[in-house]
N, C-alpha and C positions, 0 to 999 in steps of 0.2 A: 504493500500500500504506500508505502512513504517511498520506493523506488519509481511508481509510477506519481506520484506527488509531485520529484524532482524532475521526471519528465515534461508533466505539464508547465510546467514553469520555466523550463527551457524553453520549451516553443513556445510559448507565450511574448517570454526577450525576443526571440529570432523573428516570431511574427511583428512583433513593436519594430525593432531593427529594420528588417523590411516596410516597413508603412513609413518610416524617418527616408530611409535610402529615395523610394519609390517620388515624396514628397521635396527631395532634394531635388529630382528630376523634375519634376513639374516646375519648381522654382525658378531653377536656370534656364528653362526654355522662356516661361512667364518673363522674365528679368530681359532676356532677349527682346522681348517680344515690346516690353514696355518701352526701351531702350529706344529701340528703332520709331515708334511709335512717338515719342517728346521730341527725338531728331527732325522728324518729319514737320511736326510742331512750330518749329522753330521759324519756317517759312511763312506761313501767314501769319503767327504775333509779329513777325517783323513786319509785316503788310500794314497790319494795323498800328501800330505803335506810335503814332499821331492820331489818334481816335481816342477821346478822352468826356466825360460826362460834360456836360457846359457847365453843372455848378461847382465841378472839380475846383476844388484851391491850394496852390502848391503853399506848401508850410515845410521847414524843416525835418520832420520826420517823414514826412510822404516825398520829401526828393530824397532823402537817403534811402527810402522802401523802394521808392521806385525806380533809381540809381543801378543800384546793387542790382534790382528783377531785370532790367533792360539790358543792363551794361555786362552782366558776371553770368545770367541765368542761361544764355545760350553756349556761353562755352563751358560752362560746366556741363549742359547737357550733348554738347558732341564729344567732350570729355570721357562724360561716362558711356557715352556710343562706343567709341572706339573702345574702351575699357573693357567694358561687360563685351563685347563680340570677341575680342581679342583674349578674355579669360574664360570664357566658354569653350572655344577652340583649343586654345591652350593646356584648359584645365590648371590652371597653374595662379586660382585666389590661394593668399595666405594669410596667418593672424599673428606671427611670431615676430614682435614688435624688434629681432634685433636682429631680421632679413631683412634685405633691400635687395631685389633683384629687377635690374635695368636690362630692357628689351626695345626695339625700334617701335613698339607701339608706345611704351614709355616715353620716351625722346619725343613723342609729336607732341606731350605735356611735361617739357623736362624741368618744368617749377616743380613737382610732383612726383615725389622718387619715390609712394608709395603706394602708388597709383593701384597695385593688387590687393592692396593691404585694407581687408572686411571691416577690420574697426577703424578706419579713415571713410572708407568710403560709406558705411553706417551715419558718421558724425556729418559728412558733408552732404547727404540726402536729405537728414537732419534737418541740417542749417535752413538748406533752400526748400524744403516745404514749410516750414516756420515762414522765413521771407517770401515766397510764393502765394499763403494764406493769407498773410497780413494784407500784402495786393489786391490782391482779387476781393476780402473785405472792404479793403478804402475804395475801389472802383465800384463794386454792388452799393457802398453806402452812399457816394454823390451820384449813382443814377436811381437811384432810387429818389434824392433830393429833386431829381429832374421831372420825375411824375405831378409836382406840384405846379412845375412849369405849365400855363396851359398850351395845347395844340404844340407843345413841342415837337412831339414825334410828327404833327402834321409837317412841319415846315421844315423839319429836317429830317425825314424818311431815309436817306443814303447815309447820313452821320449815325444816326440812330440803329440802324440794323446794325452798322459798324463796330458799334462801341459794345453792343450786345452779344456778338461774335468772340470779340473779345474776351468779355468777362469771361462766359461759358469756356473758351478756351483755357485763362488763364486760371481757372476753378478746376476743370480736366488736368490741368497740369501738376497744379499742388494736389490732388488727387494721386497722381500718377507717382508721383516721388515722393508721397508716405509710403506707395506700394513698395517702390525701389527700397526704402529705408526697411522697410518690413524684411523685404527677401535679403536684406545686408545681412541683417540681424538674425535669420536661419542659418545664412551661409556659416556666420561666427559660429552659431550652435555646434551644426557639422562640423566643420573643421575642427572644435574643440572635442570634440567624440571623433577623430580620426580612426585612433588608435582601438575603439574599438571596432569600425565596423570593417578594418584591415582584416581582427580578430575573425570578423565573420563571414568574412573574402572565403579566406584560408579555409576556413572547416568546411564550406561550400564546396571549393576545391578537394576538399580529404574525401566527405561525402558522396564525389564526381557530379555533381548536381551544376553539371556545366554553363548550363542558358541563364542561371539564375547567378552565377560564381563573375558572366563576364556583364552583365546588367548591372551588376554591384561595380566591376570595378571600369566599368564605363562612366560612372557619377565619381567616384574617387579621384583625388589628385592625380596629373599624369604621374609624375613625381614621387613613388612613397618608399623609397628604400630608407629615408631617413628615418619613419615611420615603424617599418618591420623592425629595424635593428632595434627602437627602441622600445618596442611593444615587451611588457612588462608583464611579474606575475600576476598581477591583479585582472589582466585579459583574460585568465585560463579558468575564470569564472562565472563569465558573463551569461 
């Protein structure tokens, strides 16, 4: 009884394991997918980005909000284009804050030497859905002041559609980079349980339970010998 006890509880970790692995996959392709999607973005907020509410009033904080949105938020977002496409491929995000590994997709942001690095790029999805939100706030809030305006939208229908495209986009965007910040913040998970789901490569491998052995280490770093060598007793319990 208590042998088959410790059996279900084995597969119970390996099924959890598998649902973590399977859900890493989902991520990185999501993460892809959003990526290209804010890149693509970038093209009409530029369009627009003279389209502004008529009761808009610039004040100190709303040119530093909207400084930072206009000036910083499209190269941070082909930034992370390049990035996420280039660490997908790769396979080679890391979290080991005393790696630095410089690559020619690094060099196209060489301010940036840590450009793989999940808890940088966590903090800076961060930053810019914080600044992104506050935006798209202060724009819904002065057109919103605009509804008081009478026949406004009559007499300026081309302005008006404009600035409403806008918002919606710039709301779609800080939307979009909490998602990025979300799947950062899996990735750290992952990568900090490396070691074990190396653990569960391997007995997959012992097992010969092949299709399932190279599905695991198709989501795994390309990279894991550093990994194996240092996989420790505490793996040989999981």
């Amino acid at each position: 009884m208590k042998e088959q006890l410790i059996s279900n509880n084995s597969n119970d970790k390996n099924d959890n394991l598998m649902k973590e692995i399977k859900k890493m996959s989902i991520v990185k392709y999501l993460n892809l997918l959003i990526s290209i999607i804010r890149f693509l973005m970038i093209f009409p907020l530029t369009f627009l980005i003279l389209y502004f509410p008529s009761a808009f009033r610039v004040t100190l904080f709303t040119k530093i909000i909207g400084l930072t949105n206009v000036l910083f938020s499209p190269l941070i977002t082909t930034f992370l284009f390049v990035v996420v496409i280039s660490g997908t491929i790769d396979r080679d995000f890391w979290t080991k804050k005393n790696s630095i590994k410089l690559n020619f997709y690094n060099c196209f942001f060489c301010w940036c030497i840590m450009s793989k690095n999940v808890s940088f790029l966590k903090k800076l999805t961060f930053i810019f859905c914080i600044n992104e939100f506050i935006w798209s706030s202060i724009l819904s809030y002065y057109l919103i002041k605009d509804f008081a305006i009478p026949n406004n939208s009559k007499y300026f229908p081309f302005s008006w559609k404009r600035i409403i495209y806008r918002i919606v986009l710039n709301w779609s965007d800080s939307i979009l980079f909490f998602a990025q910040f979300y799947f950062f913040c899996y990735y750290g998970y992952f990568l900090n349980r490396l070691e074990i789901y190396i653990e569960y490569y391997k007995r997959l491998i012992i097992k010969k339970r092949d299709e399932e052995a190279n599905f695991v280490r198709n989501i795994l770093p390309y990279d894991i010998n550093e990994y194996i060598s240092s996989s420790g007793e505490e793996l040989q319990n999981v």
